[in-house]
Every structure is written in structure tokens, then in C-alpha cells.
C-alpha positions in Angstrom: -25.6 1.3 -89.3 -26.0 5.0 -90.7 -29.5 4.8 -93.1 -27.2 6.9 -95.7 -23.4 6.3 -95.9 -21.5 8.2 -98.9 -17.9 7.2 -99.0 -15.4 9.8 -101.1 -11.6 8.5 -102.0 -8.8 9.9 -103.7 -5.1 10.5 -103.3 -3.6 13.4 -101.6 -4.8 17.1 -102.1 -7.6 16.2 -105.0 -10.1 17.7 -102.9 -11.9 15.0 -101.0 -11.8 16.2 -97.6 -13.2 19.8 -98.1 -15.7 18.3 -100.4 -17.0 15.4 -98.0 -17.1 18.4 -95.3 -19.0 20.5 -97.5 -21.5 18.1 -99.0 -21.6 16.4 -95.6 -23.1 20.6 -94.2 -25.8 20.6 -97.5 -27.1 17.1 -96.5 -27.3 17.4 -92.5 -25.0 14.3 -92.6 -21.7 13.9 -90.3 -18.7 13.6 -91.4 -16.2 11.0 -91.0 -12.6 12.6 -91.5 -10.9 9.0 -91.6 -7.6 10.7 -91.9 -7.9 12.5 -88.5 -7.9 8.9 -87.0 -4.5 7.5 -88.7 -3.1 11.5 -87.4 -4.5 11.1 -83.9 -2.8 7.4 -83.5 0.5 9.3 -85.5 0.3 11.7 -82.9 0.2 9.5 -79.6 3.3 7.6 -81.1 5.5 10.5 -81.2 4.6 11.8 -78.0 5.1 8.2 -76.6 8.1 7.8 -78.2 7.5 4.9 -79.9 9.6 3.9 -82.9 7.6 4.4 -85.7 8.6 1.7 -87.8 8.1 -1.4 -84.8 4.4 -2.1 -85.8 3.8 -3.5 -82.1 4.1 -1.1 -80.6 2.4 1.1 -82.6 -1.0 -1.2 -81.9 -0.2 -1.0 -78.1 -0.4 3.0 -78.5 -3.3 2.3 -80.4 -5.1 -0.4 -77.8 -4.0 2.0 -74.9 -4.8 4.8 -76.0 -8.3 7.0 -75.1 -9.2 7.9 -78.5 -12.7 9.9 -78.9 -13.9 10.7 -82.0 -17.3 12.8 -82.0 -18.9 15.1 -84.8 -18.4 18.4 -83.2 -20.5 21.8 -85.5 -20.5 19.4 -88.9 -16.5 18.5 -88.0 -14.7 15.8 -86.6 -13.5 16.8 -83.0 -10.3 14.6 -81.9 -9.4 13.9 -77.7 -6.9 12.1 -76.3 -6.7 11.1 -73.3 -9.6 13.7 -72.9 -7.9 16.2 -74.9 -8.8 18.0 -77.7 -5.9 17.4 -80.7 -8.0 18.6 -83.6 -5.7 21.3 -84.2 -2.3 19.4 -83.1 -2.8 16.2 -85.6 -2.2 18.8 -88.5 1.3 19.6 -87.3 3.4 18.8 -91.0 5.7 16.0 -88.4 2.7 14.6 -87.6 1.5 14.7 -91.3 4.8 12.9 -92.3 4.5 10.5 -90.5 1.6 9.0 -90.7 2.0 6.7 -93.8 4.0 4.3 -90.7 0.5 3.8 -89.5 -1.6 3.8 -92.8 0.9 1.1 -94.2 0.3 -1.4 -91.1 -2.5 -4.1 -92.0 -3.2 -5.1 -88.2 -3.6 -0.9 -87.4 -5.7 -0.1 -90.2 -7.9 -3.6 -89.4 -8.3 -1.7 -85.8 -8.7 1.4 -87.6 -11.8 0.1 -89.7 -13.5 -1.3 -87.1 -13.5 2.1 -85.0 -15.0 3.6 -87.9 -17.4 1.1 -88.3 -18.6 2.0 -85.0 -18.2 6.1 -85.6 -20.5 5.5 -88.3 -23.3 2.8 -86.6 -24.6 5.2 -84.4 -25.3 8.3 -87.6 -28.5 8.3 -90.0 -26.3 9.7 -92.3 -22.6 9.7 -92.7 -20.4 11.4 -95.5 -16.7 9.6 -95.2 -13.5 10.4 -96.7 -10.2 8.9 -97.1 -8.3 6.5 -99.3 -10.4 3.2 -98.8 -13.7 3.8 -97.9 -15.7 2.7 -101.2 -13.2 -0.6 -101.4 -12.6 -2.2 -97.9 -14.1 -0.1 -94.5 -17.8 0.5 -96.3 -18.1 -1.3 -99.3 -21.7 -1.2 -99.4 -22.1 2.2 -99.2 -25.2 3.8 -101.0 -22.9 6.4 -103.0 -19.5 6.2 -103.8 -16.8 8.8 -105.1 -12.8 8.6 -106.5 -11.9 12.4 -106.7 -8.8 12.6 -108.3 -6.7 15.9 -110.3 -3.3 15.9 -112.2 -0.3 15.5 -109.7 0.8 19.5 -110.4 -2.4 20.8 -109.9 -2.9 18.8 -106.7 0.8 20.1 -105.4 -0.3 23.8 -106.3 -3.4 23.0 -104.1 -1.1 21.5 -100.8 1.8 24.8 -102.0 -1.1 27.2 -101.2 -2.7 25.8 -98.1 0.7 25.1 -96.7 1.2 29.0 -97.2 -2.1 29.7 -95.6 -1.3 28.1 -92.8 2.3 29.1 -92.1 2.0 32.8 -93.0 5.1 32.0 -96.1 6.6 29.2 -97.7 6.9 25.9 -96.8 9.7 24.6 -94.6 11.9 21.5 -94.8 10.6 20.4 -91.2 6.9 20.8 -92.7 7.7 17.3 -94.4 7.0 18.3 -97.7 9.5 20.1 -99.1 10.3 23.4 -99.5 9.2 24.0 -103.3 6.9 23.4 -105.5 8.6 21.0 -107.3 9.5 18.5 -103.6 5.6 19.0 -103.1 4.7 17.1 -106.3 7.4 14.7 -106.1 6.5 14.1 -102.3 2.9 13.6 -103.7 3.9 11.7 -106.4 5.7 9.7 -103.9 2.5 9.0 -101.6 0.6 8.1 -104.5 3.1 5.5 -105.6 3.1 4.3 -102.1 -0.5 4.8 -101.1 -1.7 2.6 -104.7 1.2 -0.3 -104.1 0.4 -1.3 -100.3 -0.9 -4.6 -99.6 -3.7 -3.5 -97.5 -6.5 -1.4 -98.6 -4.8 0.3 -102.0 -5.8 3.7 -103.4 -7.6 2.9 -106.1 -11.3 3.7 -107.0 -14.3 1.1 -106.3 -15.4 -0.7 -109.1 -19.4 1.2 -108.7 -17.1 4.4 -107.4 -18.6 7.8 -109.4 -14.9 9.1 -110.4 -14.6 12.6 -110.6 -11.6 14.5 -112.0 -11.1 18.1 -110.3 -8.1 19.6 -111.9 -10.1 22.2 -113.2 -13.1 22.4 -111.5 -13.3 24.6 -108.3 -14.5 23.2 -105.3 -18.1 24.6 -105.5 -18.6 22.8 -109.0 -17.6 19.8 -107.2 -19.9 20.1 -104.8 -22.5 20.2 -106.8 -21.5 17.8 -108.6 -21.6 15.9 -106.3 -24.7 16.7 -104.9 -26.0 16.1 -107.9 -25.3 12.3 -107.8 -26.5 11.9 -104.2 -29.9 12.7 -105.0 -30.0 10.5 -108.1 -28.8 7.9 -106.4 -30.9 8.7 -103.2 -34.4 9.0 -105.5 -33.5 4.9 -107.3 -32.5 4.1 -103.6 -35.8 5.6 -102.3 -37.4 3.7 -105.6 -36.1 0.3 -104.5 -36.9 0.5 -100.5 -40.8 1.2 -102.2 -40.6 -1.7 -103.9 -38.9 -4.2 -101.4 -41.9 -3.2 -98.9 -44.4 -3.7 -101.8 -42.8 -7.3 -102.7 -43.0 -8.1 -99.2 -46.4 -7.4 -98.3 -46.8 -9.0 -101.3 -45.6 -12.1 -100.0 -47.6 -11.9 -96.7 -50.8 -11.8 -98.6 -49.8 -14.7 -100.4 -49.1 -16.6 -97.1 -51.6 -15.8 -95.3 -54.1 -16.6 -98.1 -52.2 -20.3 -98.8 -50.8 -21.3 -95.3 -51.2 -21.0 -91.5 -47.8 -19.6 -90.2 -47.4 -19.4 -87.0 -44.7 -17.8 -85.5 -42.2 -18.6 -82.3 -39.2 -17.2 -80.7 -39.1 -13.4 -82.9 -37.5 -12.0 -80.2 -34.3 -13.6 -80.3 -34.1 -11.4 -83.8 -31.7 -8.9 -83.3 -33.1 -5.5 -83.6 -29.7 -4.1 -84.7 -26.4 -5.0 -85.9 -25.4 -8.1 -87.8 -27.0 -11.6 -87.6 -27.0 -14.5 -90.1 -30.2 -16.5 -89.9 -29.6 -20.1 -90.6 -32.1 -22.6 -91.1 -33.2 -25.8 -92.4 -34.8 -26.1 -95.7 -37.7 -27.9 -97.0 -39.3 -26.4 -99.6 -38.4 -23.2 -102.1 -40.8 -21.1 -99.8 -38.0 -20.7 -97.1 -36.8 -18.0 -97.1 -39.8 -16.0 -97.3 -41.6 -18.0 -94.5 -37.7 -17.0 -92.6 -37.9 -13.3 -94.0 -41.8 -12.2 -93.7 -42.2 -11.9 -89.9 -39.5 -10.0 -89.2 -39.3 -5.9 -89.8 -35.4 -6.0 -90.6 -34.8 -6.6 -94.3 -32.8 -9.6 -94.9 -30.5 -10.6 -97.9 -30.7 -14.1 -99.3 -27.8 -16.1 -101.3 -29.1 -18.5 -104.3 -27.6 -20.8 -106.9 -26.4 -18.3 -110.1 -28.4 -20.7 -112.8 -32.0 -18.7 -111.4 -30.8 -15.6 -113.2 -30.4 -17.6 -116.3 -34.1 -16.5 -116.3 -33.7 -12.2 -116.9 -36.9 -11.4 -115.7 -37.2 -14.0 -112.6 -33.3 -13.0 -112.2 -34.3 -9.4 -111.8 -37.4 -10.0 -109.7 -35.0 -11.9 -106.9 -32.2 -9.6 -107.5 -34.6 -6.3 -106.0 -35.4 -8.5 -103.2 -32.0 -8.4 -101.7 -31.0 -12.1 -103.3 -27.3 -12.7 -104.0 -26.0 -15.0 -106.8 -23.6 -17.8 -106.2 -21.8 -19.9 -108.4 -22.2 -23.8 -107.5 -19.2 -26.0 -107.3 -17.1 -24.1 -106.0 -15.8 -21.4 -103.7 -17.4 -17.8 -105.3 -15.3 -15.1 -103.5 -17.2 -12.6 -105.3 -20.5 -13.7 -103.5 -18.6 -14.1 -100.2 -17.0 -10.3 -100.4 -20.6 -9.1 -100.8 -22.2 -10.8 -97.9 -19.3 -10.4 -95.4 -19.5 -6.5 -96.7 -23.3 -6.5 -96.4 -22.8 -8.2 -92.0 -20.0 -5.3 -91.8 -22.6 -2.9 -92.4 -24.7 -4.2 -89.6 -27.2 -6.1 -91.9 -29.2 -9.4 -91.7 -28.2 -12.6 -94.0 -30.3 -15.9 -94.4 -28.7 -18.9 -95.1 -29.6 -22.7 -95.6 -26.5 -24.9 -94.8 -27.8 -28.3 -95.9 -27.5 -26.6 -99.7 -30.4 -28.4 -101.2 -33.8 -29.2 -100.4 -34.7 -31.8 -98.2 -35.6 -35.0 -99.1 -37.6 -36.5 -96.5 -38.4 -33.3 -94.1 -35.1 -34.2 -92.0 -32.6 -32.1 -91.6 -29.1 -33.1 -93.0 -25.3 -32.0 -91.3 -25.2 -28.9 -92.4 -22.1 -28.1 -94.4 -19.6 -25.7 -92.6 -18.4 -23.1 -95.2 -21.0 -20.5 -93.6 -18.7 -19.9 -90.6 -16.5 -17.8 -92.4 -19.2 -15.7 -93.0 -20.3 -15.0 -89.7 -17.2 -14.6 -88.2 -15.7 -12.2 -91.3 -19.0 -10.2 -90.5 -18.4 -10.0 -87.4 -22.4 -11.5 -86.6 -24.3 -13.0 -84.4 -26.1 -16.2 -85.4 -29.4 -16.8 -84.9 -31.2 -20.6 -85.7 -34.5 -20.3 -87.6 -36.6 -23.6 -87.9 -38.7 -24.1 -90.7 -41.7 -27.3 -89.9 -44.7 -28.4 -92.4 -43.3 -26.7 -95.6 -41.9 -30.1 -96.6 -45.7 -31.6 -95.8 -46.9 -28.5 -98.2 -44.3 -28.9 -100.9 -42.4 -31.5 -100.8 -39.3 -31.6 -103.8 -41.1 -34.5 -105.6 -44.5 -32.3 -105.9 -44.8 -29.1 -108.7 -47.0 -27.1 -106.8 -47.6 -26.7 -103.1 -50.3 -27.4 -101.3 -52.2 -25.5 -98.3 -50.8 -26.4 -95.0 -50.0 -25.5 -91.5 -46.3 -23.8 -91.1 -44.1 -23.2 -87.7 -41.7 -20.5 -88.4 -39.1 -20.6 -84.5 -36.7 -18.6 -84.1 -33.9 -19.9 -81.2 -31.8 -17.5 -79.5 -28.9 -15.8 -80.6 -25.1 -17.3 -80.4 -23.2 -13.6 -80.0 -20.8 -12.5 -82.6 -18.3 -13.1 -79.5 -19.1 -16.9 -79.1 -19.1 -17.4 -83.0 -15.2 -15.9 -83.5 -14.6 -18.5 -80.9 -15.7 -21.7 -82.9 -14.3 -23.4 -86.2 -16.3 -23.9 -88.7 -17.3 -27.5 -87.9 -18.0 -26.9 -84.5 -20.4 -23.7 -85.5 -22.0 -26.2 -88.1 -22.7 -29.3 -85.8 -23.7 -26.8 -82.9 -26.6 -25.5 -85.3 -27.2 -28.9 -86.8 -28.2 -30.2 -83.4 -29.8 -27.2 -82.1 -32.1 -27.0 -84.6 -33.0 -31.1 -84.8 -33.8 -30.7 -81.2 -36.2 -27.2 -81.9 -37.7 -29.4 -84.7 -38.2 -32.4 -82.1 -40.0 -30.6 -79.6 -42.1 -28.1 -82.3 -43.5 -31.5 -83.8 -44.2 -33.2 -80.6 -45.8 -29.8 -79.4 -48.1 -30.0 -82.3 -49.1 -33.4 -82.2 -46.8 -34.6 -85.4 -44.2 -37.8 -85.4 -40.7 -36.5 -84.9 -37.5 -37.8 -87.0 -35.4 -40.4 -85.7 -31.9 -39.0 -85.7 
């Protein structure tokens, strides 16, 4: 996933798209023109023929069809079929159209995905469109909601629809042929875009809301810009610190405990992977997070941040609250939405501590997860924290620690599985890497 991703939403004609292309030029970023995609599928439908209201067949045109979408001078370049469309997915029919395809949860589902993928392969990434900050990159470093007063926004589409057709608007253009049709058309598509079942216009809840119905576009810009680099200088702030906490945590390791380490390798070195593991002692998950490079993010029990200061420590490195008892959605949005931007997750199935150094069924919520995320799954086995600090003890003691890693189970494979099956798969599989790590090692296995 891009190192920088900036997402900017808003309804129609409030500016977005000439500012994301802009700010996307000052920052030597691409730009992801999300609208060009829903045009482009618009596009092959009408030349295919296809009823635009049979949302079947609109997937097939869109499972068929050779899209390309490449960053082309600082723009989004369009082919299909090999062919470059830039120019011919801005045709008004084409424009009026394309609300069949924005409306249709299983397209824009599709539609995500491709631009999940646009964006993995960018260090940085500017993207516009109507639900960027809220559903395709949630976790995005900087998010914007541009919005202006309906009749300033229909002056703005009156005047480039002039620009481009040399006079006034047509009735073919799709929008009307006044001033007064453009704003109630707009008016219209807000109505339509904010009511929709899947991914609504509306702003995300850490979205940076801008209103431009009286600011030019430069002032926006730099606006704009402004907030970047504030956000960019914390963001800069908090990578210092989560390589200072973690060499931190090394020291402390290597000073206290003899870690040895198996299997890191089978660690992806991109995309998304949930690490799951056994747990034995409150030292997990950084004897599971220290070897590796990747950053990882870490769920925990919400009464630790009863504690500010111990709440904020954990919080800066990467650990996500979750309330116990019962299902938090809140927690599960933000790790699914962390996987979906290619990132590494630790989790502990068994949910507490174990008491004897065995390792108990694990419990099979955490399947969701991975398969929401989209992730591959990668066992981690933990051996000799439980001899070091046991549940029953205060304070740990120094000790020998095996850190394995088994190999991964491919995003693929995972979709594949229910949730039980996922969790008695990695129940087993990492009994038996226990098994043969303590018999390596000259310690009594469990009897399972």
C-alpha cells in the first residue's frame, strides 16, 4: 500500500477533482480519479448495449472487460480494450448515466477492490470521489469533504459545460439546459448520492471539511496543502516514535530473555497478513512483533486504557481497544480497514492467558477478520514465556523464548474456510509447531 494516501470527497462540482489533481502535481503524488472508473465501466455498457438498469449484466461488462487504469503526466489515463477513452468517458450520456453503476453494491465492491490495487503499487496517492475517506480507504493518513452551496456548485458545472461545448448546455448533455435544471439535477444527485445503501456521500467522521463556495480553487489548494503537511509532520512524529518504542523493546529482550527466532520468512513482505498465535504471558505480542521489520497493529481489552497514560503509551504503538463481552464493530471496522490497506494484524484466539502453557481451541470470531481484509494468515508460536511468566507470578523471570513462525495460509485459501474450520486448522497447527519446538529443545511436550 501507497506510504501516503489522501482521500478528498464531496458531492458534484464542489471542486474535488481539480483540487486532488492539483495538490496531487505540488506533492509528486498520483492521482486516483475514482470517477473515471464508474465512467469507463458506464461507457463499455452503452457501447455493449447492455440495459443499464439489469445489474448483471452490468458486472459481466465489468468482469469482461480490459480496463487499464495508469497515471499518465500527473492524470489518470483510461484504455479499453487497449484504447485510450480518457477523453470519451466525459461525453454528458455517459455522465448521465453513470449513477446506474455508482448505485450497484456488487459493482462498486469490484470497483473498490480495483482501486485498492491502483493505489498498492504508489508511494503516494491523492484520491477523489464520493467514498474514499468512509468505505474504499478508510485509513487513509489525510482526509477531506469539499463541499459549496448547491447554486454556486451549478454556476461551477454551467460554466465548464460552456467551456467545453463552445455555448450553452444542451438537453442531450444530461443536465439540463439552464441554470436552474443544473442545480436541480445537482440537487437531485446529491439527494441520491447521500440516500444509497452502499457507500453514502457523506463526510468521514476524522474527514477535514472544507466549504468552497467562496474560495477560489488556488485558496483551496493551499488550504489544503496546508493540512497535508501538518498532518504529514505528527505522522512523521509518530513513525519516530514507534521505531524508538520498538527498539526499545528489543533492548529490553535482549537484556531479560534469550529469543530465538524460527520460520521469519514465511512473514509476508507485503500486503495483508494476520498473525495469530498462542498466548502465555502479557509479553506476546512484542516477542510476536520485535523480529519482524513490518509494523504490526495489536487488539486489547478496552479496561487497559482505563489507565490515560498506559492507555496512551499502547495506543502510539499501533494497539486497538476492544470492548469485552461482546461483539465491538467499531474495533472490527478498524482492523478489517487497517488489512484493506495491506497492513499486518496480531491476534491471540484463545482470548486470555494460558493457564498451564497449553494452548486452548481457539475461538473462531477472528475469521471474519481475515477474510473481510482480504489476508493471509500466518501461525506464530510463542514457547517458554509461560515458564518466564506464568499468570499466577507478578513479575517475570529470565528465560529462554522460541518465537516460530509457520507458513502462510493465502488470502485465497482463507475466503475458502468458515470460521471454525480456520480456527481448528490453526489450533492444530500450532499444537503440533509447539510439539516438535519443545521436543527440539529438550522440554516435555503437552498431552493433547
Amino acid at each position: 500500500m501507497s506510504n501516503l494516501v489522501i482521500t478528498i470527497d464531496g458531492p458534484a462540482a464542489s471542486g474535488k477533482s481539480t483540487v486532488a489533481r492539483l495538490l496531487a502535481e505540488r506533492l509528486g503524488a498520483s492521482f486516483l480519479d475514482t470517477g473515471a472508473m464508474y465512467r469507463a465501466v458506464t461507457l463499455a455498457a452503452i457501447e455493449a448495449g447492455v440495459d443499464m438498469s439489469d445489474e448483471e449484466k452490468l458486472l459481466g461488462v465489468l468482469e469482461t472487460g480490459e480496463f487499464q487504469f495508469v497515471v499518465k503526466e500527473g492524470k489518470m489515463a483510461v484504455r479499453i480494450g487497449g484504447v485510450d477513452v480518457t477523453e470519451w468517458i466525459r461525453r454528458p450520456e455517459v455522465t448521465a448515466k453513470a449513477r446506474h453503476i455508482a448505485s450497484s453494491a456488487k459493482l462498486r465492491e469490484k470497483l473498490v477492490r480495483m482501486q485498492r490495487q491502483f493505489a498498492a503499487g504508489e508511494e503516494k496517492i491523492v484520491t477523489e470521489g464520493r467514498d474514499q475517506g468512509t468505505v474504499a480507504f478508510a485509513d487513509a493518513d489525510v482526509k477531506f469533504y469539499l463541499t459549496a452551496d448547491a447554486g454556486e456548485r451549478a454556476r461551477r458545472r454551467l460554466a465548464e459545460l460552456r467551456a467545453r461545448g463552445g455555448g450553452e448546455p444542451r438537453p442531450s448533455d444530461g443536465l439540463g439546459e439552464s441554470f436552474e435544471q443544473i442545480q436541480k439535477a445537482i440537487e437531485e444527485r446529491d439527494k441520491s448520492d447521500e440516500d444509497r445503501a452502499v457507500g453514502p456521500l457523506r463526510p468521514a467522521d476524522d474527514a477535514i471539511v472544507i466549504d468552497t463556495t467562496d474560495l477560489g480553487i488556488e485558496e483551496v489548494v493551499e488550504k489544503v496543502l496546508r493540512c497535508v503537511k501538518e498532518k504529514c509532520l505528527k505522522r512523521k512524529s509518530k513513525m519516530r516514535w514507534f521505531r524508538f518504542a520498538r527498539w526499545c523493546c528489543r533492548v529490553f529482550c535482549n537484556l531479560f530473555f534469550r529469543i530465538q527466532v524460527y520460520g521469519r520468512e514465511n512473514v509476508p513482505d507485503e500486503g495483508a497478513f494476520v498473525l495469530v498465535g498462542n498466548h502465555q504471558s502479557y509479553l506476546d505480542p512484542v516477542f510476536c512483533g520485535i523480529p519482524l521489520e513490518r509494523p504490526l497493529y495489536f487488539l486489547a481489552r478496552d479496561s487497559l486504557w482505563k489507565n490515560r497514560f498506559f492507555g496512551r503509551l499502547i495506543s502510539s504503538v499501533n494497539t486497538i481497544p476492544v470492548k469485552q463481552g461482546k461483539a465491538d464493530l467499531s474495533a472490527m471496522r478498524k482492523v478489517i480497514g487497517k488489512l484493506k490497506e495491506g497492513r499486518g494484524v496480531c491476534v491471540f484466539p484463545e482470548g486470555t492467558r494460558s493457564i498451564d502453557g497449553r494452548i486452548s481451541p481457539f475461538k473462531p470470531g477472528f475469521g471474519l477478520l481475515c477474510r473481510r481484509g482480504e489476508a493471509a494468515v500466518v501461525p506464530v508460536l510463542i514457547d517458554g514465556a509461560f515458564e518466564c511468566w506464568p499468570r499466577h507470578k507478578k513479575i517475570f523471570s529470565r528465560g529462554r523464548i522460541d518465537v516460530c513462525y509457520g507458513k502462510a495460509i493465502p488470502a485465497g485459501e482463507v475466503a475458502n474456510m468458515s470460521d471454525r474450520q480456520l480456527a481448528e486448522l490453526l489450533t492444530d497447527t500450532l499444537r503440533r509447531m509447539q510439539t516438535k519446538s519443545r521436543i527440539k529443545h529438550g522440554k516435555e511436550p503437552y498431552d493433547y
